[in-house]
BAPAFI-630986 format. One line per field, with one value per residue (C-alpha): x, y, z. Coordinates in steps of 0.1 Angstrom, whole numbers. Layout:
x (X;...)
y (Y;...)
z (Z;...)
END
This chain:
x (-186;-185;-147;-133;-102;-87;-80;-81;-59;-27;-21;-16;-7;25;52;75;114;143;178;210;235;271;279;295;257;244;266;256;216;220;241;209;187;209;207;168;165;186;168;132;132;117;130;123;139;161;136;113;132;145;113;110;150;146;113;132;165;146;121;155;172;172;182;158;130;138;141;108;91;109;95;57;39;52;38;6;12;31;-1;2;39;38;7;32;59;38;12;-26;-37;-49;-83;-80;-99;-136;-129;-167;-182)
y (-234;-247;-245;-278;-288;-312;-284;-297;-328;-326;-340;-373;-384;-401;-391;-407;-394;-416;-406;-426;-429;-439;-469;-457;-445;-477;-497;-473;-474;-511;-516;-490;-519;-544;-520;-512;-556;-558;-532;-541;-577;-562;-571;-532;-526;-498;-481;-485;-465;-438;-416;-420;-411;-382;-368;-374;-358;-323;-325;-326;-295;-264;-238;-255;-247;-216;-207;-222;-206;-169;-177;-188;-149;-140;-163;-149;-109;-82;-75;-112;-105;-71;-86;-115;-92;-67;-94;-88;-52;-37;-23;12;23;41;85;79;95)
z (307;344;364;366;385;358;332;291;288;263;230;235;200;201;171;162;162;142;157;150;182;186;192;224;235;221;242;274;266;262;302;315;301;323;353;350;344;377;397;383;376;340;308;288;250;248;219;252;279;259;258;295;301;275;297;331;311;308;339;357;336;360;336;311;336;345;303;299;325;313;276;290;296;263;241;253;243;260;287;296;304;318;346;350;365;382;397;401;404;437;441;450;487;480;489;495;521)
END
Protein backbone atom coordinates (compact mmCIF):
# COMPACT_ATOMS: atom_id res chain seq x y z
CA UNK A 1 0.00 0.00 0.00
CA UNK A 2 1.81 3.32 -0.95
CA UNK A 3 2.34 6.32 2.10
CA UNK A 4 -0.03 8.91 1.67
CA UNK A 5 -0.16 12.14 3.61
CA UNK A 6 -4.04 12.30 4.07
CA UNK A 7 -4.25 9.20 6.34
CA UNK A 8 -8.00 7.04 6.12
CA UNK A 9 -10.79 9.57 6.56
CA UNK A 10 -13.29 9.14 9.75
CA UNK A 11 -16.78 7.90 9.98
CA UNK A 12 -18.62 10.42 8.75
CA UNK A 13 -22.09 9.02 9.34
CA UNK A 14 -24.00 11.37 11.30
CA UNK A 15 -26.23 9.95 14.53
CA UNK A 16 -28.55 11.21 15.85
CA UNK A 17 -28.68 12.18 19.85
CA UNK A 18 -32.33 13.23 21.48
CA UNK A 19 -31.58 15.26 24.81
CA UNK A 20 -34.20 17.29 26.62
CA UNK A 21 -32.76 20.75 28.25
CA UNK A 22 -34.09 23.15 30.79
CA UNK A 23 -35.89 25.67 29.97
CA UNK A 24 -33.28 27.88 31.56
CA UNK A 25 -30.73 26.31 28.74
CA UNK A 26 -33.38 26.67 26.15
CA UNK A 27 -33.81 30.21 26.80
CA UNK A 28 -29.69 30.55 26.72
CA UNK A 29 -29.22 28.37 23.37
CA UNK A 30 -32.09 30.43 21.95
CA UNK A 31 -30.08 34.35 22.96
CA UNK A 32 -26.65 32.37 21.30
CA UNK A 33 -28.90 32.18 18.16
CA UNK A 34 -29.54 36.09 18.59
CA UNK A 35 -25.82 36.68 19.26
CA UNK A 36 -24.51 34.32 16.33
CA UNK A 37 -27.68 36.37 13.97
CA UNK A 38 -26.05 39.64 15.27
CA UNK A 39 -22.47 38.74 14.69
CA UNK A 40 -22.99 36.74 11.34
CA UNK A 41 -25.92 38.29 9.64
CA UNK A 42 -27.10 34.31 9.61
CA UNK A 43 -30.28 33.25 10.65
CA UNK A 44 -28.99 29.22 12.20
CA UNK A 45 -31.67 26.94 14.34
CA UNK A 46 -30.60 26.16 17.67
CA UNK A 47 -30.85 22.07 16.70
CA UNK A 48 -28.15 23.61 14.09
CA UNK A 49 -25.48 25.17 16.37
CA UNK A 50 -25.56 22.76 19.07
CA UNK A 51 -23.28 20.08 17.46
CA UNK A 52 -20.81 22.73 16.54
CA UNK A 53 -20.90 24.34 20.35
CA UNK A 54 -20.78 20.66 21.78
CA UNK A 55 -17.45 19.94 19.27
CA UNK A 56 -15.87 23.52 20.21
CA UNK A 57 -17.15 22.60 24.14
CA UNK A 58 -14.61 19.57 24.23
CA UNK A 59 -11.80 20.69 21.59
CA UNK A 60 -11.57 23.53 24.27
CA UNK A 61 -11.40 20.96 27.47
CA UNK A 62 -7.73 20.83 28.69
CA UNK A 63 -8.09 18.13 31.18
CA UNK A 64 -10.27 16.27 28.60
CA UNK A 65 -7.21 16.39 26.19
CA UNK A 66 -4.79 15.52 28.30
CA UNK A 67 -7.25 12.27 29.60
CA UNK A 68 -7.62 11.47 26.03
CA UNK A 69 -4.30 11.58 25.06
CA UNK A 70 -3.21 9.34 28.60
CA UNK A 71 -5.97 6.63 27.41
CA UNK A 72 -4.67 6.61 23.47
CA UNK A 73 -1.18 4.04 23.71
CA UNK A 74 -3.31 1.74 25.71
CA UNK A 75 -6.01 0.93 23.65
CA UNK A 76 -3.36 -0.36 21.39
CA UNK A 77 -1.63 -3.13 24.06
CA UNK A 78 0.72 -2.68 26.80
CA UNK A 79 4.02 -2.64 24.01
CA UNK A 80 2.17 0.30 22.39
CA UNK A 81 2.20 2.10 25.80
CA UNK A 82 5.48 1.01 27.16
CA UNK A 83 7.23 2.49 23.45
CA UNK A 84 4.99 5.50 24.13
CA UNK A 85 6.84 6.40 27.43
CA UNK A 86 10.22 5.19 26.56
CA UNK A 87 10.23 6.63 22.86
CA UNK A 88 11.98 5.00 19.81
CA UNK A 89 14.80 2.67 20.58
CA UNK A 90 18.44 3.54 19.90
CA UNK A 91 20.57 1.52 17.64
CA UNK A 92 23.41 0.28 19.51
CA UNK A 93 27.21 1.34 17.92
CA UNK A 94 28.90 -1.76 15.73
CA UNK A 95 32.19 -3.41 18.40
CA UNK A 96 33.31 -4.26 14.69
CA UNK A 97 36.57 -4.01 13.92
Amino acid sequence: MPEIKLGKLPDRKPVKIAITVSAALDKKLHSYVEAYRAAYSEDEKVGDQIPFMLEQFLDGDRGFAKARKEAEPAKDGPAAAASARTGPKRREPSTAS
